[in-house]
One Martini backbone bead per residue (centre of mass of N, CA, C, O) as a GRO file, in nm:
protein
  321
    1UNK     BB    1  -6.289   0.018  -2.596
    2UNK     BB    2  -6.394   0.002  -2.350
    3UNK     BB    3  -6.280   0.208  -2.174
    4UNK     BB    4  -6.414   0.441  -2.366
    5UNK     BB    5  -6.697   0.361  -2.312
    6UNK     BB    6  -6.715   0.453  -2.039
    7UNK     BB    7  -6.558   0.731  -2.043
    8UNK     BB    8  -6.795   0.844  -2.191
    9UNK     BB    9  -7.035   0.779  -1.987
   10UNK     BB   10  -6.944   0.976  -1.813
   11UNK     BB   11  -6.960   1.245  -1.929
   12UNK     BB   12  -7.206   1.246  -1.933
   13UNK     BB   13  -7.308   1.258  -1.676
   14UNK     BB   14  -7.123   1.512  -1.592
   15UNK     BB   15  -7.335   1.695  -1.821
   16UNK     BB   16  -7.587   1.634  -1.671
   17UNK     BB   17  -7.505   1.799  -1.399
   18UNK     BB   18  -7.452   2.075  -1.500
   19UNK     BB   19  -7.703   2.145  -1.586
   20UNK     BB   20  -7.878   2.070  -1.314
   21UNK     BB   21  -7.747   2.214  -1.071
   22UNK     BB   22  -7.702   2.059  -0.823
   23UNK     BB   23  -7.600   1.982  -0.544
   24UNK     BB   24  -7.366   1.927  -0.292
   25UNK     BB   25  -7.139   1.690  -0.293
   26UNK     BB   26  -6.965   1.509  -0.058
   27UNK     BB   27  -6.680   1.649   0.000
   28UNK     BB   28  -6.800   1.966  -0.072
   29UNK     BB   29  -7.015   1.915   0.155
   30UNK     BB   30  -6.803   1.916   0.372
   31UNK     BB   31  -6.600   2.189   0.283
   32UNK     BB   32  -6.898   2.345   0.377
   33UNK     BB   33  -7.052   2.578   0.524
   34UNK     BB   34  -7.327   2.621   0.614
   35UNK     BB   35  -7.500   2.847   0.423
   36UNK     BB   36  -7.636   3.175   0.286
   37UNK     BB   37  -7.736   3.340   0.004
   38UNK     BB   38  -7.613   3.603  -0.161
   39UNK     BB   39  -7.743   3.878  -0.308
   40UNK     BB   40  -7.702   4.117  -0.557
   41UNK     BB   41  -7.865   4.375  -0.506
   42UNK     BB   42  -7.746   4.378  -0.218
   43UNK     BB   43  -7.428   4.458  -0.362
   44UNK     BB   44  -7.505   4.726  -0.506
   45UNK     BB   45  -7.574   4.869  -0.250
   46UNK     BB   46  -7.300   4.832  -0.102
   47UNK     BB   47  -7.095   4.951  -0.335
   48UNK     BB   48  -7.224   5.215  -0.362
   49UNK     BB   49  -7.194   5.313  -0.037
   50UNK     BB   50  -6.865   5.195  -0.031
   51UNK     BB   51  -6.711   5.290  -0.298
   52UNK     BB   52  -6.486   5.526  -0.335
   53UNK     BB   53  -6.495   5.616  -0.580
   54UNK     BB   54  -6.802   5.695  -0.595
   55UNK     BB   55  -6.784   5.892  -0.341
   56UNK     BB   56  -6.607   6.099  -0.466
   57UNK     BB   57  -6.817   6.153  -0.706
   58UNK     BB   58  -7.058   6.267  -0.499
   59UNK     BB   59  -6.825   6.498  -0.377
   60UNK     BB   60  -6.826   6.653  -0.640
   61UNK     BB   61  -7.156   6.686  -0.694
   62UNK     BB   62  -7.222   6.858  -0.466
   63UNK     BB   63  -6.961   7.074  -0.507
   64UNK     BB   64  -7.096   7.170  -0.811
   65UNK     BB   65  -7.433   7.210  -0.662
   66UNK     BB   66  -7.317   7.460  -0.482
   67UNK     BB   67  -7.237   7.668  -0.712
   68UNK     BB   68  -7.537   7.753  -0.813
   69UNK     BB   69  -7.563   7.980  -0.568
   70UNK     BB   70  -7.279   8.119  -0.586
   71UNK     BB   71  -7.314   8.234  -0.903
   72UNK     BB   72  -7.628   8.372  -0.872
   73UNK     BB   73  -7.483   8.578  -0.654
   74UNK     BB   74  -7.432   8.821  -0.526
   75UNK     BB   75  -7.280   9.067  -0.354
   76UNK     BB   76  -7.164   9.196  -0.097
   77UNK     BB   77  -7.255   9.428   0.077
   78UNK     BB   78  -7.173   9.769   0.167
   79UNK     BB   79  -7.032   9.935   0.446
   80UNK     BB   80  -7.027  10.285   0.572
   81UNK     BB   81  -6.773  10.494   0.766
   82UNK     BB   82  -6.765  10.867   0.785
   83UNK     BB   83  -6.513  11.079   0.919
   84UNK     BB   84  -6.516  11.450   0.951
   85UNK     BB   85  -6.290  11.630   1.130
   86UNK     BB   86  -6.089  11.600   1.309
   87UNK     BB   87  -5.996  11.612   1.620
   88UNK     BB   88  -5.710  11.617   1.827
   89UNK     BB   89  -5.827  11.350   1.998
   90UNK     BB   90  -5.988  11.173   1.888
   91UNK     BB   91  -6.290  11.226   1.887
   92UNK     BB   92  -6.550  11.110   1.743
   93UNK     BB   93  -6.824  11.305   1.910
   94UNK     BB   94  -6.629  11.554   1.731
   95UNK     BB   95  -6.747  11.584   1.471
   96UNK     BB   96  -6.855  11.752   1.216
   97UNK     BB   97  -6.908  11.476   1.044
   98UNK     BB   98  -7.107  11.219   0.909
   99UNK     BB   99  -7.122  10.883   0.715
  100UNK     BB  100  -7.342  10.679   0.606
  101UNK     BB  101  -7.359  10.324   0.445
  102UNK     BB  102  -7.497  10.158   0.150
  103UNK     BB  103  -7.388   9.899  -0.093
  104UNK     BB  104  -7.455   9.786  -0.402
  105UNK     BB  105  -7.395   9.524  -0.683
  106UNK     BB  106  -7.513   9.509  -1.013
  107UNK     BB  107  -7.550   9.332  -1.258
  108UNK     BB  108  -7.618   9.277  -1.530
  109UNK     BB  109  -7.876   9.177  -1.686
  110UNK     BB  110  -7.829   8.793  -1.696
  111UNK     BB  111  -7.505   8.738  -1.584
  112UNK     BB  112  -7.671   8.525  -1.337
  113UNK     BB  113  -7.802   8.355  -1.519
  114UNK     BB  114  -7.556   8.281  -1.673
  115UNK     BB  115  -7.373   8.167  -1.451
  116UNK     BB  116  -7.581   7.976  -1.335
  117UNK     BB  117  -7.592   7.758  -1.594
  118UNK     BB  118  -7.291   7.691  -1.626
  119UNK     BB  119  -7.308   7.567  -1.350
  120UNK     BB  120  -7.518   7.371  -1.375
  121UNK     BB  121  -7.419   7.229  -1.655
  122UNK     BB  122  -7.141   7.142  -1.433
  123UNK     BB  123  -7.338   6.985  -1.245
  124UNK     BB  124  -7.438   6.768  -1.451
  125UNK     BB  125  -7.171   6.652  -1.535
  126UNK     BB  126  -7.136   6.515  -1.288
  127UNK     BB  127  -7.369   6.355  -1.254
  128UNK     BB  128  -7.277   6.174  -1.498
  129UNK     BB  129  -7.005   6.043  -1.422
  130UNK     BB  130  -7.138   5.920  -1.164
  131UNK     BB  131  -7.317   5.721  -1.353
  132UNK     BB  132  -7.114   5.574  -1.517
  133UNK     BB  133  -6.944   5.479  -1.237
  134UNK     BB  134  -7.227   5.297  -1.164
  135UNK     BB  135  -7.232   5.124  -1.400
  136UNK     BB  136  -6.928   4.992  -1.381
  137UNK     BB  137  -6.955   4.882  -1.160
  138UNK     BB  138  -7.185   4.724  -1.191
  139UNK     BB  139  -7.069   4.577  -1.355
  140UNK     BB  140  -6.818   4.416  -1.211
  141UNK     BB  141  -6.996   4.312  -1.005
  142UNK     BB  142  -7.127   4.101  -1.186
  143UNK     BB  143  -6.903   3.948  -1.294
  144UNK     BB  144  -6.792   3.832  -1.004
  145UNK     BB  145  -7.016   3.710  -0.904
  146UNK     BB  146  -7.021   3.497  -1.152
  147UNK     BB  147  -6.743   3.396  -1.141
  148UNK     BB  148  -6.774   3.316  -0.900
  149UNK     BB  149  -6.989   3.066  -0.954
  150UNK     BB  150  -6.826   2.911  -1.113
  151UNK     BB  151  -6.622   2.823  -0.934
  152UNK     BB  152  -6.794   2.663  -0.736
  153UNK     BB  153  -6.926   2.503  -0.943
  154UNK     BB  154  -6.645   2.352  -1.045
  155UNK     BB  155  -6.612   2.259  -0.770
  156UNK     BB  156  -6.861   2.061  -0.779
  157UNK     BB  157  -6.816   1.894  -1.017
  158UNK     BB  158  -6.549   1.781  -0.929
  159UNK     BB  159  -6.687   1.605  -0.686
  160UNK     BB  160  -6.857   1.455  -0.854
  161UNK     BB  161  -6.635   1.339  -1.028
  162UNK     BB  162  -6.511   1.179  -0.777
  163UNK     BB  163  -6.704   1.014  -0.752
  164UNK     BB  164  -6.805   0.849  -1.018
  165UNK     BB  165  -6.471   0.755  -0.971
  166UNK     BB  166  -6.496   0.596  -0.759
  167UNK     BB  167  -6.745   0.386  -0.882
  168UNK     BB  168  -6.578   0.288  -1.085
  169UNK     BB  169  -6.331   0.190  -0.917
  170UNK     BB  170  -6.494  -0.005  -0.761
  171UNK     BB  171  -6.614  -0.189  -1.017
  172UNK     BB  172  -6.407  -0.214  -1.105
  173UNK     BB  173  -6.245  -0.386  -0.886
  174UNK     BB  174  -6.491  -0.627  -0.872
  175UNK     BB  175  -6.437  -0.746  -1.156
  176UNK     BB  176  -6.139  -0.823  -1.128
  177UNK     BB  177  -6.158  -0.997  -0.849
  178UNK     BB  178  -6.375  -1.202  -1.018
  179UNK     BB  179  -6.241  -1.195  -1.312
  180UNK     BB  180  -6.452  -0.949  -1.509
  181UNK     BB  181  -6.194  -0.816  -1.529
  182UNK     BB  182  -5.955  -0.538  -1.580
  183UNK     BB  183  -5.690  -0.378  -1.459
  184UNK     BB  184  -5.668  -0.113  -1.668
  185UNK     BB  185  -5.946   0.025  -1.538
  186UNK     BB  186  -5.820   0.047  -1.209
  187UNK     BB  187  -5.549   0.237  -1.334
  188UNK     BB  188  -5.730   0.438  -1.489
  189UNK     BB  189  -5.889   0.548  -1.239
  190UNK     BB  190  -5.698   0.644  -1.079
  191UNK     BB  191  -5.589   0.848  -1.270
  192UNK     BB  192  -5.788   1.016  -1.267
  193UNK     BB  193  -5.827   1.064  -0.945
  194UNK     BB  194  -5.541   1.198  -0.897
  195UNK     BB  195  -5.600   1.450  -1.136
  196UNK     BB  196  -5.821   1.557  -0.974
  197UNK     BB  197  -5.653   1.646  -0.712
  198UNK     BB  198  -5.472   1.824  -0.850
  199UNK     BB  199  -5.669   2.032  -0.941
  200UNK     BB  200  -5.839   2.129  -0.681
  201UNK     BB  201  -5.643   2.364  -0.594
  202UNK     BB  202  -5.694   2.562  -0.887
  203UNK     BB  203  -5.992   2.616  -0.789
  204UNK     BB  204  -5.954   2.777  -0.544
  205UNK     BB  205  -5.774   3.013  -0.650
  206UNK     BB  206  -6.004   3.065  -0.861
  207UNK     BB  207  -6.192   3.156  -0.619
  208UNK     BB  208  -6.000   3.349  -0.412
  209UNK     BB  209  -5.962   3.539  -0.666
  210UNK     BB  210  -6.280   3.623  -0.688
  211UNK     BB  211  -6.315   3.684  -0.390
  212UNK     BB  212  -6.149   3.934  -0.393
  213UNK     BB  213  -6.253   4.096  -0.626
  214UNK     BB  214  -6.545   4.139  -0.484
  215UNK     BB  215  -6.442   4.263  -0.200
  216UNK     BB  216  -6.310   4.535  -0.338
  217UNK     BB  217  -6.585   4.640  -0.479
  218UNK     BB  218  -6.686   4.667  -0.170
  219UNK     BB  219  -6.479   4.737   0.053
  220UNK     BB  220  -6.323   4.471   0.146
  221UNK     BB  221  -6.146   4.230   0.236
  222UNK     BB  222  -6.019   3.973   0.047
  223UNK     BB  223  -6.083   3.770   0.267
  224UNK     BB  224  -6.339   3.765   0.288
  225UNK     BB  225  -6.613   3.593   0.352
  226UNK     BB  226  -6.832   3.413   0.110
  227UNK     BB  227  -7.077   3.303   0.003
  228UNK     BB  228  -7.272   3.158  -0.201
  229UNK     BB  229  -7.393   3.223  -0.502
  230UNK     BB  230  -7.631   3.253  -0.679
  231UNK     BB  231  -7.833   3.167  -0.940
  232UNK     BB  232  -7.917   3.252  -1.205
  233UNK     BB  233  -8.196   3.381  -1.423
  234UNK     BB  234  -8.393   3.365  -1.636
  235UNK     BB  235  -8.385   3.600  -1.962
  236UNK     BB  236  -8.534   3.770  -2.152
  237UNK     BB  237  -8.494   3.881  -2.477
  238UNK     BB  238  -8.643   4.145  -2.665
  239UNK     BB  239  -8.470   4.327  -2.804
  240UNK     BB  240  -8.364   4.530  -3.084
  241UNK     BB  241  -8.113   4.669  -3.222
  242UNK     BB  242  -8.312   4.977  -3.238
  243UNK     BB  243  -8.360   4.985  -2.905
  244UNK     BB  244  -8.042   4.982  -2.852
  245UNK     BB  245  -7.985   5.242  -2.984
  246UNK     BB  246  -8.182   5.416  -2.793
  247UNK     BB  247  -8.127   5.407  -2.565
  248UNK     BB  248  -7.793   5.470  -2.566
  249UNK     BB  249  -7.860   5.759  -2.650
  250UNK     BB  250  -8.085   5.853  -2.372
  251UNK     BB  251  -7.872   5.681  -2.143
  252UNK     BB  252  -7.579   5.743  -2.201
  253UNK     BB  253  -7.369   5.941  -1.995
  254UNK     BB  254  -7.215   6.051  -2.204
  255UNK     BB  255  -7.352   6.180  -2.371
  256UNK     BB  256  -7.524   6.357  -2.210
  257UNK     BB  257  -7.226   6.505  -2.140
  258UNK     BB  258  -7.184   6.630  -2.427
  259UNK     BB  259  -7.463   6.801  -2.435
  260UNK     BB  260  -7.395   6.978  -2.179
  261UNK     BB  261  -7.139   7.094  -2.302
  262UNK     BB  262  -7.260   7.261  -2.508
  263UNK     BB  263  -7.459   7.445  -2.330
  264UNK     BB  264  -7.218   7.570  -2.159
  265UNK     BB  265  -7.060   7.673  -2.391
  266UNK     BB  266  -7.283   7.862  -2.451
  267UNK     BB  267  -7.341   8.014  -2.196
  268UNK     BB  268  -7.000   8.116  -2.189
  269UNK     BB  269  -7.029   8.296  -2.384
  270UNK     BB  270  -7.242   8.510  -2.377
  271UNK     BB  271  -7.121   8.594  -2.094
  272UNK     BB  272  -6.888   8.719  -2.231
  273UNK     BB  273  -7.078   8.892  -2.401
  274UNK     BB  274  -7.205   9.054  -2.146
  275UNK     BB  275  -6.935   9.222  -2.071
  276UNK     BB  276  -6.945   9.480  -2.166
  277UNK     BB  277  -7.153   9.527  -1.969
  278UNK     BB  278  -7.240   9.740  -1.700
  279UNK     BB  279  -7.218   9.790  -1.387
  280UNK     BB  280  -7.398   9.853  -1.093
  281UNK     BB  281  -7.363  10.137  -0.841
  282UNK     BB  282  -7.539  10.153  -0.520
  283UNK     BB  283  -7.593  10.408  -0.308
  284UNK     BB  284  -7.669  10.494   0.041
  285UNK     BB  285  -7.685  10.809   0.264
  286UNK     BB  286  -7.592  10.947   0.564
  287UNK     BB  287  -7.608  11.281   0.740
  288UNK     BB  288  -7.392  11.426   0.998
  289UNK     BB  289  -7.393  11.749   1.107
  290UNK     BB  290  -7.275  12.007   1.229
  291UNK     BB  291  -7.443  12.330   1.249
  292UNK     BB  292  -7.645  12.148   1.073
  293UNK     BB  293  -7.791  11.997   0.840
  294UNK     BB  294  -7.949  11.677   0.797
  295UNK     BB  295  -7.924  11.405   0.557
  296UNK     BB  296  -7.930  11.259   0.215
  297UNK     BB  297  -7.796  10.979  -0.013
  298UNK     BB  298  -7.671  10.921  -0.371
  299UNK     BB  299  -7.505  10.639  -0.599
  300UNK     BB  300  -7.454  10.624  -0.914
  301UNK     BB  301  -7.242  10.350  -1.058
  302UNK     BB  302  -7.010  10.249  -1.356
  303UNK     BB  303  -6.856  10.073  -1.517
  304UNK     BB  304  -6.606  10.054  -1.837
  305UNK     BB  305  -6.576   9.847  -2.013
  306UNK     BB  306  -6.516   9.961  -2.333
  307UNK     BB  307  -6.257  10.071  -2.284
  308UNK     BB  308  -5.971  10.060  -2.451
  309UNK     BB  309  -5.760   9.928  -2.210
  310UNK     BB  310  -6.039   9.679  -2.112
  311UNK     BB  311  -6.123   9.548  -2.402
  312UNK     BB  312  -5.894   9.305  -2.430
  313UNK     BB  313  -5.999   9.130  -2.181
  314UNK     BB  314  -6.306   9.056  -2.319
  315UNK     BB  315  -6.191   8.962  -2.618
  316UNK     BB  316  -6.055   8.687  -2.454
  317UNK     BB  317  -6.285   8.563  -2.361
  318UNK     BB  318  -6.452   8.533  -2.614
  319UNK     BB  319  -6.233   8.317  -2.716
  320UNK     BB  320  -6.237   8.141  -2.494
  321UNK     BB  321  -6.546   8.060  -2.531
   0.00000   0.00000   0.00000
């Protein structure tokens, strides 16, 4: 009954210490070099900066962002150069006609616009994903980080239940000695410093192994050594469940890239359906005669989707979009 009671008092005295989040006691304190801690907003900007998903997707949305300039623009215009009656010698400098001309093909209005838009509205989506993609890695990172603290700080208690249970044993042993306790005091606290010895390896690899998964979310050696982590600051939670679900709906990544996701393929239906309407090829050229007056001319042409033979090509279109 007495060793229950003192054992209890020990717990007490362990559950006060855990609360007040101590500084490093005894041998904890000598198996660590003092370091500074480091802060967790610098380890987000430093993992958004070198995570290689992260990179990946910010090079997609970067290349999905390139392609809105090259979607709605023109296709190159064409120069031409005609020489007409070549002589038995193939002197250009005596045909008989030449042709110089430049033509540009320009869409039926409105194409180019939809064009624009179907890829605006697909690189709006990848940078959807890329969003979603730095929220999931910024929980993870912040994951790593406290678990890493919880490990440091379980070193840190664990040692000093080791100081706490030196002194009870200190204390049985003096008291045994002089003759006003029992050995089973004395026994029961080695026993009990030697089973906190046996544990203190395997807070270690669950302190190394949660340091290794930090340093990968990081993209670092999984041996780099790390500071020990700040402890968290009390943060008060003031929102409640409807504004909480308001959130949700106007800021989650994924919501966002479904919604974009409806507008593109508004847009590339239009499109397909745009696709009837023929496009204008307009060229301009001059005319260098032989023997003759020299002149300008003019073409202009449209192609023909709607002819019977290419009309089921953009009818599979529009069934596509």
């Amino acid at each position: 009954m007495k060793w229950n009671t003192r054992l209890n008092c020990l717990k007490v005295v362990v559950m006060g210490l855990v609360l007040s989040h101590g500084a490093p006691h005894g041998a904890y304190a000598a198996d660590q070099s003092p370091r500074e801690t480091f802060a967790l907003p610098d380890l987000i900007k430093e993992a958004l900066a070198r995570n290689p998903e992260i990179q990946a997707a910010r090079k997609q949305w970067e290349a999905a962002a390139n392609r809105v300039a090259q979607a709605s623009s023109l296709d190159d215009p064409t120069l031409q150069v005609q020489l007409w009656n070549f002589p038995q010698t193939f002197n250009v400098t005596h045909t008989q006609n030449s042709i110089f001309g430049v033509s540009q093909t320009f869409p039926f209005p409105g194409k180019l616009a939809l064009k624009g838009e179907v890829a605006s509205r697909s690189a709006d989506m990848t940078e959807q994903a890329l969003r979603a993609r730095e929220r999931d890695l910024i929980a993870r990172l912040k994951q790593a980080y406290y678990d890493l603290f919880l490990e440091h700080k379980a070193i840190q208690i664990h040692h000093e239940q080791v100081d706490l249970l030196k002194q009870f044993f200190e204390i049985a042993n003096a008291k045994f000695r002089a003759g006003k306790g029992s050995q089973v005091d004395v026994l029961k606290a080695q026993v009990e410093l030697s089973s906190l010895h046996q544990h203190l390896p395997a807070l270690e690899q669950r302190r190394d192994t949660a340091q290794a998964k930090l340093n990968t979310l990081l993209d670092r050696d999984p041996r780099f050594p790390l500071e020990p982590p700040q402890a968290p600051h009390d943060q008060r939670f003031d929102k409640d469940l409807e504004e909480l679900f308001q959130i949700a709906i106007t800021a989650r990544p994924e919501l966002k890239a479904g919604e974009l996701a409806i507008q593109r393929n508004e847009r590339a239906r239009a499109l397909a359906q745009r696709q009837y309407y023929p496009d204008f090829h307009l060229a301009f050229q001059r005319f260098q005669n032989f023997n003759a007056n020299d002149g300008f001319g003019a073409v202009v042409s449209i192609n023909m989707p709607f002819a019977f033979w290419t009309k089921p090509k953009y009818d599979a279109g529009v069934q596509e979009a």
